[in-house]
PAVEX-975018 format. One record per residue: residue in one letter; x, y, z of N, C-alpha, C in turn. Coordinates in steps of 0.2 Angstrom, whole numbers, padded with zeros to 4 digits, always signed. Layout:
N
aXYZXYZXYZ...
end
This chain:
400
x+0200+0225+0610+0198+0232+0612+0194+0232+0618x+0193+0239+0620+0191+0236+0629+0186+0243+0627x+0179+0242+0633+0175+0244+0634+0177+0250+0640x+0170+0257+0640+0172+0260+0644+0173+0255+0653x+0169+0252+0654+0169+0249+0658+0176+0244+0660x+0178+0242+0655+0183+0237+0655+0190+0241+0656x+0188+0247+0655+0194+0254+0656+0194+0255+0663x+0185+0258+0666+0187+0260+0672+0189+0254+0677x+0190+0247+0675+0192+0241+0681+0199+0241+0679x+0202+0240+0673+0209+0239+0673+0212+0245+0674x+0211+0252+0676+0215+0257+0676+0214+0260+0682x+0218+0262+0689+0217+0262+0694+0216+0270+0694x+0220+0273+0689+0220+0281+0690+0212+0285+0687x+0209+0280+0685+0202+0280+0681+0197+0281+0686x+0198+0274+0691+0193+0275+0697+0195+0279+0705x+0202+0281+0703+0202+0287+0709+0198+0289+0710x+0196+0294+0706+0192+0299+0709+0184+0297+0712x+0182+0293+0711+0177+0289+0714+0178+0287+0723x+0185+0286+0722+0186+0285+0731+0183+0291+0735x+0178+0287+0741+0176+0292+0746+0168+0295+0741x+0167+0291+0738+0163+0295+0735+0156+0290+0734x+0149+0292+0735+0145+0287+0735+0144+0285+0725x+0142+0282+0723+0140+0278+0718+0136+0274+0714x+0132+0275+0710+0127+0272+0707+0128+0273+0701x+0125+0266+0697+0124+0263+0691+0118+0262+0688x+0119+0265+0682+0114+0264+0675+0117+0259+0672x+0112+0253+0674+0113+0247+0669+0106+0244+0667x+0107+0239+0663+0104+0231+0658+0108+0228+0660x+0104+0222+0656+0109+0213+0656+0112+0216+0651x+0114+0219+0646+0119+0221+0640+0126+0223+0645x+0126+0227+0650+0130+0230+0653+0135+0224+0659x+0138+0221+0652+0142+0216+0657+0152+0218+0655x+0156+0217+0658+0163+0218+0656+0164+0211+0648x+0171+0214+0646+0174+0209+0642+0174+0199+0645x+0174+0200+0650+0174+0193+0653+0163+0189+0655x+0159+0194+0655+0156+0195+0654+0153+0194+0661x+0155+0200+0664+0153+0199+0671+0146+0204+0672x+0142+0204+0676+0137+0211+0675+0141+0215+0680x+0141+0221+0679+0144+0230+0679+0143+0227+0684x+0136+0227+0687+0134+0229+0694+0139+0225+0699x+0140+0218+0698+0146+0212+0704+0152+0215+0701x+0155+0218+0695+0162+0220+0695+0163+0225+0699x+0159+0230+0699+0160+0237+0702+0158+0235+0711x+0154+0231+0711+0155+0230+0720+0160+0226+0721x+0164+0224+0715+0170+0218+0717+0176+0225+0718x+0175+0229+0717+0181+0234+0718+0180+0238+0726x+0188+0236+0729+0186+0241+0737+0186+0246+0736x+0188+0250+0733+0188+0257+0733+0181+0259+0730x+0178+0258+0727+0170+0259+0726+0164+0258+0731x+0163+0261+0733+0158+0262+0737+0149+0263+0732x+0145+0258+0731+0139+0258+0727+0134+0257+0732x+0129+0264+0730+0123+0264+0733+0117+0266+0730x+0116+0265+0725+0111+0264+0721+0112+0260+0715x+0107+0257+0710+0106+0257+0704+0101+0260+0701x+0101+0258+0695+0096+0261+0689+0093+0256+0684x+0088+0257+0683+0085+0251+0675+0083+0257+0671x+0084+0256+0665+0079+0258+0660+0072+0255+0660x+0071+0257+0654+0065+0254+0650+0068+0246+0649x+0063+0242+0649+0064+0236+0651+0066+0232+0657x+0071+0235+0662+0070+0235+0669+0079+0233+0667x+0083+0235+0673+0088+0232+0676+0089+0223+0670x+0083+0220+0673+0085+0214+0670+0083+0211+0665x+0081+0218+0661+0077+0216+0654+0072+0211+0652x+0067+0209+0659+0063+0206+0657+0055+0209+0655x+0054+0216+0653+0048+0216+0651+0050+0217+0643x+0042+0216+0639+0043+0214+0633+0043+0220+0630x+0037+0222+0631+0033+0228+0628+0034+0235+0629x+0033+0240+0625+0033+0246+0626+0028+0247+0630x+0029+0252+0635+0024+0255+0640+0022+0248+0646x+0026+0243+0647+0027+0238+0652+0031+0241+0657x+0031+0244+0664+0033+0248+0668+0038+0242+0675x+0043+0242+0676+0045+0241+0681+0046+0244+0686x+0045+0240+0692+0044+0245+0699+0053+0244+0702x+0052+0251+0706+0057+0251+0711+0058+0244+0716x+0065+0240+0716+0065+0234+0721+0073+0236+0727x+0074+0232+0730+0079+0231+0732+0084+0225+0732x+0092+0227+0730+0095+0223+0726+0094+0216+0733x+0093+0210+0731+0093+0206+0736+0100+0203+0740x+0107+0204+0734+0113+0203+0735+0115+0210+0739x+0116+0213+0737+0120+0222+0740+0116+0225+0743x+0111+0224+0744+0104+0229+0748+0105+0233+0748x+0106+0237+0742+0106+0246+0738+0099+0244+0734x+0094+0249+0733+0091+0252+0729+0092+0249+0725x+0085+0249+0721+0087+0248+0710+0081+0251+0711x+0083+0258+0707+0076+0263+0704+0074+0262+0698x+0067+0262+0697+0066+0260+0690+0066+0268+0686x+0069+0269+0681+0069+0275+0674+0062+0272+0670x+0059+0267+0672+0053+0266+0668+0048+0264+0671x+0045+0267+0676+0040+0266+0680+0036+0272+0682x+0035+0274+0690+0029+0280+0692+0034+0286+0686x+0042+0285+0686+0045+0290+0684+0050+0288+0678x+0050+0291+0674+0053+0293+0669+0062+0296+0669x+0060+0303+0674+0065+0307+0674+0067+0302+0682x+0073+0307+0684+0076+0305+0691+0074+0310+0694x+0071+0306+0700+0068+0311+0705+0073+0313+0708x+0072+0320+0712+0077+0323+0718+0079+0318+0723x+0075+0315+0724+0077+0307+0732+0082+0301+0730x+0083+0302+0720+0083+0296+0718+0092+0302+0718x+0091+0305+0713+0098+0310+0713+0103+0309+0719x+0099+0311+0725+0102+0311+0732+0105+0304+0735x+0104+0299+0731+0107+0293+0731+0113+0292+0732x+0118+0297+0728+0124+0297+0725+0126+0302+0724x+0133+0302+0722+0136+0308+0720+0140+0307+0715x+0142+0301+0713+0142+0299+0704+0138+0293+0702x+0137+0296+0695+0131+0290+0692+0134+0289+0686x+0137+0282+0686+0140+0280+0680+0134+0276+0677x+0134+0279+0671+0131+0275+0663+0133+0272+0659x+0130+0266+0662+0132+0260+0657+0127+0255+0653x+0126+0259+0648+0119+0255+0644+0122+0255+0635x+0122+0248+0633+0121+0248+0625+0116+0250+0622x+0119+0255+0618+0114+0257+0615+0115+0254+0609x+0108+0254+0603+0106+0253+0596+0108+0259+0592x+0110+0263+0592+0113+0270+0587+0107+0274+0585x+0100+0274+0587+0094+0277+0585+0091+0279+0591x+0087+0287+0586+0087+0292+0591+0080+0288+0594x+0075+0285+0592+0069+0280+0595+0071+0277+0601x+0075+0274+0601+0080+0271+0606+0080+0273+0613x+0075+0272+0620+0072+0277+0626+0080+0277+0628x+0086+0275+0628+0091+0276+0632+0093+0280+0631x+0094+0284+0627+0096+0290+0624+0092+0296+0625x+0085+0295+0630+0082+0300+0632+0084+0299+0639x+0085+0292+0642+0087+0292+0650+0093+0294+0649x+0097+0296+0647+0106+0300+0649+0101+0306+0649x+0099+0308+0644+0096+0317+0645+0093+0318+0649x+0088+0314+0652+0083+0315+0657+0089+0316+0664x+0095+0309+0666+0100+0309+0669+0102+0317+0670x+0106+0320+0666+0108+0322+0665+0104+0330+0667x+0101+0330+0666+0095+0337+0667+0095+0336+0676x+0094+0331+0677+0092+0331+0684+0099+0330+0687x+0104+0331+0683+0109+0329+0687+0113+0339+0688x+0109+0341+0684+0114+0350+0684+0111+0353+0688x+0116+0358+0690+0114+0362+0696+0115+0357+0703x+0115+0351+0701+0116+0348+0711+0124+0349+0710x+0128+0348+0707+0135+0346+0711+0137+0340+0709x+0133+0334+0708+0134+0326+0705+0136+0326+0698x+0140+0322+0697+0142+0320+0691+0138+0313+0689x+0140+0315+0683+0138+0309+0676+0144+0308+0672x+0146+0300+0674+0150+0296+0669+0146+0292+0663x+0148+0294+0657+0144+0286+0652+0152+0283+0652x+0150+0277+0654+0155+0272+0651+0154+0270+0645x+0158+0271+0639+0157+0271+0634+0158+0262+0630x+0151+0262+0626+0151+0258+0621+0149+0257+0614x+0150+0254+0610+0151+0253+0602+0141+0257+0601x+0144+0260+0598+0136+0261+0591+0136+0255+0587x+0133+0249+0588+0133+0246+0582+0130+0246+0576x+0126+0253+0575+0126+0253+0567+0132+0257+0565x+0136+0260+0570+0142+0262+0565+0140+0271+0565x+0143+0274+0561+0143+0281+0560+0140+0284+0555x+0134+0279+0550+0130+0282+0546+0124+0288+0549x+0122+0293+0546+0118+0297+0548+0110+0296+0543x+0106+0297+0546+0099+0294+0543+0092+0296+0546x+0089+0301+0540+0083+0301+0544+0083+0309+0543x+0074+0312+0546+0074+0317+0545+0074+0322+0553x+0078+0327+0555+0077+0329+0561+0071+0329+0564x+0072+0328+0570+0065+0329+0575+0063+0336+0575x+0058+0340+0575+0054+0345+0573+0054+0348+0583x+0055+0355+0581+0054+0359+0590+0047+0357+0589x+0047+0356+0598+0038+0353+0600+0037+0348+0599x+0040+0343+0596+0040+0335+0593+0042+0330+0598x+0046+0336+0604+0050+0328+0609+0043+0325+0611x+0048+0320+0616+0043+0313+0619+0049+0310+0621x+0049+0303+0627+0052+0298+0628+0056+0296+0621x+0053+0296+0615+0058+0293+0609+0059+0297+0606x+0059+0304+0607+0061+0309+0604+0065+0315+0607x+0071+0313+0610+0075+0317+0616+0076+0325+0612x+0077+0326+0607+0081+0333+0602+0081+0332+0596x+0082+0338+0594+0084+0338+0586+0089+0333+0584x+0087+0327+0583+0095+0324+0579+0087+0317+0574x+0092+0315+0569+0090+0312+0566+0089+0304+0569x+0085+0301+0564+0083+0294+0567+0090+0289+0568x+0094+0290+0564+0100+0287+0564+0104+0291+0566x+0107+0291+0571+0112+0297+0574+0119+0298+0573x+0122+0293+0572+0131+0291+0572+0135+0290+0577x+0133+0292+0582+0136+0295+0589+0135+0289+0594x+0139+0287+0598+0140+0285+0605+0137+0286+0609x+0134+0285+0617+0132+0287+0620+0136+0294+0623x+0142+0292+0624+0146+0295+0629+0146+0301+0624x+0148+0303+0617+0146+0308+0611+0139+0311+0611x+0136+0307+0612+0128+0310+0611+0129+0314+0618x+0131+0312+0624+0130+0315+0632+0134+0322+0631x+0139+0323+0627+0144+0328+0627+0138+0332+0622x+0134+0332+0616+0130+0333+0612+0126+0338+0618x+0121+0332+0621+0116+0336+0626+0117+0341+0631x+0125+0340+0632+0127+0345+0636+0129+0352+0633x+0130+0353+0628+0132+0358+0623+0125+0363+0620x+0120+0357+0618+0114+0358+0612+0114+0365+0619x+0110+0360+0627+0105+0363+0630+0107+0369+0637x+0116+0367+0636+0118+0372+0641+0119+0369+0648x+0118+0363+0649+0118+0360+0656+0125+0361+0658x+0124+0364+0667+0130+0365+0670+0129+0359+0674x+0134+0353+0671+0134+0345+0676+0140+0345+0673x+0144+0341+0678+0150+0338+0681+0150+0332+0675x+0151+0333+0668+0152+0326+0664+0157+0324+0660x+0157+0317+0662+0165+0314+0658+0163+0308+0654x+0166+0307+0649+0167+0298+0645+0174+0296+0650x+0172+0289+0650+0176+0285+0649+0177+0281+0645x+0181+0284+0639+0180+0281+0632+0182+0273+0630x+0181+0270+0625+0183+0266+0625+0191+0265+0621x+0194+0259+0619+0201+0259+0617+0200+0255+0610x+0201+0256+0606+0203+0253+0601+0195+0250+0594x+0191+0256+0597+0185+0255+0593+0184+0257+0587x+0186+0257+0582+0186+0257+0574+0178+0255+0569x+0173+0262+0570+0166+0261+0568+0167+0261+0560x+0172+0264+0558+0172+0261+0549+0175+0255+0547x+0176+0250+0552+0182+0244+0551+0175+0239+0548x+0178+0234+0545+0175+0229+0541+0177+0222+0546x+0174+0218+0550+0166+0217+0544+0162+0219+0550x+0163+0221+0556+0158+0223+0563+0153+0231+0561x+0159+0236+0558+0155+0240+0556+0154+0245+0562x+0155+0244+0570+0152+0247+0574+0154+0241+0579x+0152+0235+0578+0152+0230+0583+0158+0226+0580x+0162+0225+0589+0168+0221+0586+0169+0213+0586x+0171+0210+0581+0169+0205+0579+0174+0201+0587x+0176+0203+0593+0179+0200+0598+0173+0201+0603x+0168+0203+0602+0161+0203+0610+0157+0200+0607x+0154+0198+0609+0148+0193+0610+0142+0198+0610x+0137+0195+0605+0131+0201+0608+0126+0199+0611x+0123+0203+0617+0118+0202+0621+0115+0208+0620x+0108+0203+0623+0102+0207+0620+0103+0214+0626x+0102+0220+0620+0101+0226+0626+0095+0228+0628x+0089+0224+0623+0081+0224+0626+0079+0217+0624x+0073+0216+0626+0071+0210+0625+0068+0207+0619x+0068+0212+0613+0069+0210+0605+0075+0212+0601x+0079+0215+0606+0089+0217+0601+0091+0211+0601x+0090+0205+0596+0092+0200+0597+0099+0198+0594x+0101+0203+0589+0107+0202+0585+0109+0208+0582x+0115+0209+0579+0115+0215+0575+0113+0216+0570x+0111+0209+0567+0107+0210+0561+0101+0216+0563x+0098+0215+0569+0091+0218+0571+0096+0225+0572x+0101+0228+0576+0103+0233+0576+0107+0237+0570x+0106+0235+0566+0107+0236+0559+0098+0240+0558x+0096+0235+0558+0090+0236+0552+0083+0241+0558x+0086+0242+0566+0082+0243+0569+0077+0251+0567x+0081+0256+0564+0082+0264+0562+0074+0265+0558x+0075+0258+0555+0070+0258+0549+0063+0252+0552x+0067+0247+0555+0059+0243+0556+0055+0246+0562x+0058+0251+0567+0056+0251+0571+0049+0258+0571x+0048+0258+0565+0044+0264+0561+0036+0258+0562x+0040+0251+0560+0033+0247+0560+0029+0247+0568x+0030+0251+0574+0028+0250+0577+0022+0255+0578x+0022+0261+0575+0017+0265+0573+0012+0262+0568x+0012+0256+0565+0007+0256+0558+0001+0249+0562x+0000+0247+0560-0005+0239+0559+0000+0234+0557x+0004+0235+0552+0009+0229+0551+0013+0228+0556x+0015+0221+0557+0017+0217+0563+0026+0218+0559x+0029+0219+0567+0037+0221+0565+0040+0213+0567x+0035+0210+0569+0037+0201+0570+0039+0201+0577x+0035+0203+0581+0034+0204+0587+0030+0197+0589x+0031+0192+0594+0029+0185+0594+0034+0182+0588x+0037+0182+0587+0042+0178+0584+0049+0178+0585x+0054+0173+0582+0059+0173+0585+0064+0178+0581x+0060+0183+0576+0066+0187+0572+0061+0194+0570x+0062+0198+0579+0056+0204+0579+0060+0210+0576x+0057+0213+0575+0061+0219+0571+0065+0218+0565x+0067+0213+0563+0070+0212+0557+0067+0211+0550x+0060+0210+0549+0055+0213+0545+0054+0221+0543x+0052+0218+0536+0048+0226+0533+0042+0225+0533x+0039+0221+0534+0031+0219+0537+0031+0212+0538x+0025+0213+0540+0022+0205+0542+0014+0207+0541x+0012+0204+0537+0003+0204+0538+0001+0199+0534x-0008+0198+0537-0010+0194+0532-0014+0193+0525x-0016+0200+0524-0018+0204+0521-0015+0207+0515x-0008+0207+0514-0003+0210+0511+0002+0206+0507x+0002+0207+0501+0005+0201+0496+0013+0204+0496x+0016+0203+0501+0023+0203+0498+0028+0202+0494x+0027+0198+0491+0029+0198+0484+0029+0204+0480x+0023+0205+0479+0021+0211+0474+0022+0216+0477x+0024+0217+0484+0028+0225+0487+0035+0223+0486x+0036+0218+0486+0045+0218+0484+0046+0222+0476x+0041+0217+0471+0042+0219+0468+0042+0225+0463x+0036+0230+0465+0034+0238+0466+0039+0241+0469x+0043+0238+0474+0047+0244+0479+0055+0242+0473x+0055+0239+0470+0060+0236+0467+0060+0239+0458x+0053+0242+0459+0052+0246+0451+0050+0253+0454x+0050+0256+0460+0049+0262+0463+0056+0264+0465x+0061+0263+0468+0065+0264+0469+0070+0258+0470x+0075+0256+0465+0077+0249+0466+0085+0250+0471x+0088+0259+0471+0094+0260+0473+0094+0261+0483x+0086+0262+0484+0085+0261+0492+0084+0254+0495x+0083+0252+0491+0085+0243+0494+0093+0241+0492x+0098+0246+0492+0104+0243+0492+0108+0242+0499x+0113+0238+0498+0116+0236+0505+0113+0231+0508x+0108+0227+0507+0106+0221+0511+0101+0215+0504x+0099+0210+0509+0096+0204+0504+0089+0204+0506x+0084+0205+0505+0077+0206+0505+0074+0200+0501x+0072+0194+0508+0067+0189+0507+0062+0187+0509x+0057+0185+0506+0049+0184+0505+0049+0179+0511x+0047+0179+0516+0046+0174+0522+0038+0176+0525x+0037+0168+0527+0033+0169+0534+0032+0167+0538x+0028+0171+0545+0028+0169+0550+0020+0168+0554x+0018+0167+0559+0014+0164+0563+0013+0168+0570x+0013+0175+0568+0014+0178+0579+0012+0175+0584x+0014+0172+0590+0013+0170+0594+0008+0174+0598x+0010+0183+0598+0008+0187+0602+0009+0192+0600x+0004+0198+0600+0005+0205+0596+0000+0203+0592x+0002+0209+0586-0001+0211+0580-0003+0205+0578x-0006+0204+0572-0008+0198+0570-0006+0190+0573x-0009+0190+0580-0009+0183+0581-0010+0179+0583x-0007+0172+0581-0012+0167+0576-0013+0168+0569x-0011+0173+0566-0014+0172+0557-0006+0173+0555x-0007+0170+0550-0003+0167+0546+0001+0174+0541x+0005+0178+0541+0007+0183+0537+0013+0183+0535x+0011+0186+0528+0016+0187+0522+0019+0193+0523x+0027+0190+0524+0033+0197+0527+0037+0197+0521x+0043+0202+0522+0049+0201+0520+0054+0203+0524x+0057+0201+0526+0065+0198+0528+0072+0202+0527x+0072+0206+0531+0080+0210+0530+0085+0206+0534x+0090+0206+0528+0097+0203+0529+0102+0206+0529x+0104+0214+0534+0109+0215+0533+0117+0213+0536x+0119+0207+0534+0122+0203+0538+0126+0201+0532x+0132+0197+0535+0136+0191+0530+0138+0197+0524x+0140+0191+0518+0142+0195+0514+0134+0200+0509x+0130+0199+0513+0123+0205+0507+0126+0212+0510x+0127+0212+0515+0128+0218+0520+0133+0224+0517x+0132+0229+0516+0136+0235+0512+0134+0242+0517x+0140+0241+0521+0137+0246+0526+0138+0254+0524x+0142+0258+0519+0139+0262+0515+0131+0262+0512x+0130+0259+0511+0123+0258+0504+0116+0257+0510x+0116+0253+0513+0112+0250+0519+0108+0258+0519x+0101+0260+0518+0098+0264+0522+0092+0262+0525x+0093+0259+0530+0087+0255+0532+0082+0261+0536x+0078+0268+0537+0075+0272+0537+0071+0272+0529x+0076+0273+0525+0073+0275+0517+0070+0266+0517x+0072+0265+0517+0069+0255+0516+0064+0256+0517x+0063+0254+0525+0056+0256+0527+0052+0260+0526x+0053+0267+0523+0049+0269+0522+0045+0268+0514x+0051+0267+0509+0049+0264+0502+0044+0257+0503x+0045+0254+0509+0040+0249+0509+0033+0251+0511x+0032+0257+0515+0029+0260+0517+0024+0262+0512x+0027+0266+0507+0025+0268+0502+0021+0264+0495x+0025+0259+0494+0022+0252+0492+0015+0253+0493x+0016+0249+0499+0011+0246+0501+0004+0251+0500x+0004+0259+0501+0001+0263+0501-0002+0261+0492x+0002+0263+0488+0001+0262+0482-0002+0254+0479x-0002+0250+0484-0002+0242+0481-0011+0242+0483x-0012+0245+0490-0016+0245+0494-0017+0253+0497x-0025+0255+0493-0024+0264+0494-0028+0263+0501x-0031+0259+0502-0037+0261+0506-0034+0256+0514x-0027+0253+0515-0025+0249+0518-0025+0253+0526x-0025+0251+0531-0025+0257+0537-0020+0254+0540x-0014+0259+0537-0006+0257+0539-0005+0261+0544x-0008+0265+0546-0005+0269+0552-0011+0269+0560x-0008+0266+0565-0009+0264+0570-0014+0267+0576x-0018+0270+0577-0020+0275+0582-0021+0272+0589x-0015+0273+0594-0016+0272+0600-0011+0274+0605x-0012+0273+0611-0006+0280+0615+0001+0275+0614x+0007+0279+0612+0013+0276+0612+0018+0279+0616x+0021+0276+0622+0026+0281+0624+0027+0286+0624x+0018+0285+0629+0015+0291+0635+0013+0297+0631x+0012+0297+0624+0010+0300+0619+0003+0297+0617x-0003+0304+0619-0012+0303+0618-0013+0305+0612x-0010+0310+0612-0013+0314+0607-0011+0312+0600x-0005+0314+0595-0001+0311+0589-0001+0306+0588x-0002+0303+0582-0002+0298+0580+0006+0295+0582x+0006+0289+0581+0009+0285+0586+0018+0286+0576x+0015+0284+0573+0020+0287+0568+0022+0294+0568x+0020+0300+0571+0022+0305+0572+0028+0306+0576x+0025+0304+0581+0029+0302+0588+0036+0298+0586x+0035+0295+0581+0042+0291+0580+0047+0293+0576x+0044+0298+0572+0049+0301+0567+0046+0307+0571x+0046+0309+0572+0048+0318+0576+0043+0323+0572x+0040+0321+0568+0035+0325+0566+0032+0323+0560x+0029+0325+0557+0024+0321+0549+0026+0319+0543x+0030+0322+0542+0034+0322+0536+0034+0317+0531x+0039+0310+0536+0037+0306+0533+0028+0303+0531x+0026+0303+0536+0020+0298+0535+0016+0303+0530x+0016+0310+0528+0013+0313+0523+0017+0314+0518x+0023+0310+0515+0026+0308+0509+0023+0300+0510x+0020+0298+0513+0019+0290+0510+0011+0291+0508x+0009+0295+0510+0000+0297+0510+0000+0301+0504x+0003+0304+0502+0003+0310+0496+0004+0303+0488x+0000+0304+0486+0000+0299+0478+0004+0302+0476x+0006+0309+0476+0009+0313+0471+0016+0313+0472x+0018+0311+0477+0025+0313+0482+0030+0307+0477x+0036+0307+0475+0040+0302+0474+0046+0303+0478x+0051+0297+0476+0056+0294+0481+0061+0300+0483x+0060+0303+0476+0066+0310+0477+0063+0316+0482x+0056+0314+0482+0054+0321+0488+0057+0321+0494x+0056+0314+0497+0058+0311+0504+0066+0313+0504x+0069+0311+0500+0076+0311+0502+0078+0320+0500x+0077+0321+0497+0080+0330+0496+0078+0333+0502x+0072+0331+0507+0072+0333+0513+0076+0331+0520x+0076+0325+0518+0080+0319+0524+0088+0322+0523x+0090+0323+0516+0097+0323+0514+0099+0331+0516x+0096+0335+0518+0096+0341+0520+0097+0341+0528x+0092+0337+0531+0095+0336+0539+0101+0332+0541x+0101+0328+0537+0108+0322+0538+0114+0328+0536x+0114+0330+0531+0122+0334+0532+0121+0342+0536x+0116+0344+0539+0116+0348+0545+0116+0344+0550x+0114+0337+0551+0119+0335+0558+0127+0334+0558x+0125+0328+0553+0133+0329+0551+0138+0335+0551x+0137+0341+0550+0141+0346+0551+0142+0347+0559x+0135+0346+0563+0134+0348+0569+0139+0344+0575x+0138+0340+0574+0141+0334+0576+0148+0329+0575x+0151+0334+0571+0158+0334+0567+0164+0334+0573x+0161+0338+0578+0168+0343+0582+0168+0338+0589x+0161+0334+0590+0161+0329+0596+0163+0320+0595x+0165+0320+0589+0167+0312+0587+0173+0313+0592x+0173+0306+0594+0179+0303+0601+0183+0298+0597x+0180+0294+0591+0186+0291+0589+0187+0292+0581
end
């Protein structure tokens, strides 16, 4: 199968229209072709391209900052001496100077398939700034690696933020270059936008599921370490809102349904396993521990459990890793009444809301895990109500 990218270089009538035209790139180190060259050396390898800026997300062009809220500055590329503006530094959105760069801005970033995910707020941000000038926005399209499940409860109006671009749910099902078509529709923008789709991508195919068992995976941030973590990210990445450690300092972050010291995992396994035993379906859940390096607890010793949605546990039907995590959530709530699971501190430029608000798009869940009286069925008769309003929504712009 070949990549949007891997489309616009082998097909000549792809990159016409780019002749005569100035050019920049939104890229990562994830954004390399099939041979696995970075975007940026292929696309300056081509004479008829003309590139005059780049772009980094969050994490920067070269994906070396770790953390949330770590800002990379504007540099100059030392090989092509273009610009590299950073998307996660003095500015967020693209400024008018940054705009005027270019007159096509191709997008080339992997995304994880969750609406948390800041890439998926830089194409809208792009895109906002890019209507009413005249410039186009290309996504060069690539694989959602969690595939086309839908999960989660809508973002609430008033709830955006950097990880919360629109109304769509924590698991979205959608491509970038889909989501971009999405953005363009929800909000009305008058922009100049195209996919450059991919060729032979098959999200319900076995055993990738979204990712093809022919690419290699590189990291898109600097804790996507594998797609076991892009599988399970929809649901762990909730533990960045709490005091439980999502295994950040170690060498398997996000892949956890906690880590602490404090906390007998055993006995949440076993509680979440007599609380709802059909929300842990689709993956293998193991009692492990670890040691953080750095982050939340460390140096102390904490008791985690271990998502394995990989190999043969993996059931990518059954797999709900949002309701996972939050069944764990809930657990623990019940295991531990007085435990202070939920996190107060500014996240992703959000002072106000609690940092779990901010992640799920409004209260919803964290007041079904706080409510004694709430059961497994509350949560989902609400969640299962915005999943098939997206799902219907979202029916007319599937590309494959």
């Amino acid at each position: 199968m070949k990549f949007g990218i891997d489309r616009l270089l082998a097909e000549p009538s792809l990159r016409q229209p780019l002749e005569g035209r100035r050019v920049a790139l939104v890229a990562h180190p994830a954004s390399v072709t099939e041979r696995l060259v970075h975007s940026l050396d292929a696309l300056a390898a081509c004479p008829e391209i003309r590139l005059t800026a780049a772009f980094g997300p969050q994490h920067g062009l070269k994906g070396d900052k770790q953390d949330n809220m770590v800002e990379t500055a504007d540099e100059i590329d030392p090989q092509y001496r273009i610009p590299i503006f950073s998307l996660y530094g003095e500015v967020r959105r693209p400024t008018p100077a940054m705009i005027d760069a270019a007159d096509v801005f191709l997008f080339d970033l992997q995304d994880l398939g969750c609406r948390i995910y800041t890439f998926v707020t830089t194409l809208l941000y792009l895109l906002e700034a890019a209507a009413g000038t005249g410039k186009a926005v290309w996504v060069l399209d690539r694989p959602n690696p969690a595939g086309r499940p839908v999960e989660g409860t809508l973002l609430l109006p008033g709830q955006e933020s950097f990880v919360g671009a629109g109304p769509m749910p924590m698991r979205h099902g959608l491509t970038l270059g889909e989501m971009g078509h999405w953005f363009v529709r929800h909000l009305g923008l008058d922009v100049d936008y195209r996919v450059i789709g991919m060729d032979g991508w098959r999200p319900d195919a076995a055993p990738g599921f979204g990712w093809p068992e022919s690419r290699i995976w590189i990291n898109p941030s600097p804790n996507a370490a594998n797609l076991n973590m892009a599988r399970a990210y929809a649901g762990t990445v909730m533990l960045e809102g709490t005091n439980l450690s999502e295994g950040r300092g170690t060498t398997r972050p996000l892949e956890v349904l906690f880590g602490a010291p404090d906390v007998d995992a055993r006995a949440v396994l076993a509680e979440m396993q007599r609380l709802s035993p059909e929300w842990l379906a689709g993956c293998a859940i193991r009692e492990c521990w670890f040691e953080p390096t750095f982050h939340k607890h460390a140096r102390s010793l904490c008791s985690a459990l271990m998502i394995h949605a990989e190999g043969a546990f993996y059931d990518h039907s059954a797999f709900r890793p949002w309701r996972l995590q939050a069944l764990a959530f809930k657990t623990i709530r019940r295991l531990y009444p007085d435990y202070p699971i939920w996190r107060d501190f500014p996240y992703e430029y959000e002072f106000e809301r609690l940092a779990i608000d901010v992640i799920n798009g409004g209260p919803a869940l964290r007041e079904w895990v706080d409510d004694t009286a709430a059961q497994p069925g509350d949560l989902d008769r609400i969640a299962g109500a915005d999943e098939a309003r997206w799902r219907d929504e979202i029916a007319s712009l599937l590309l494959y």
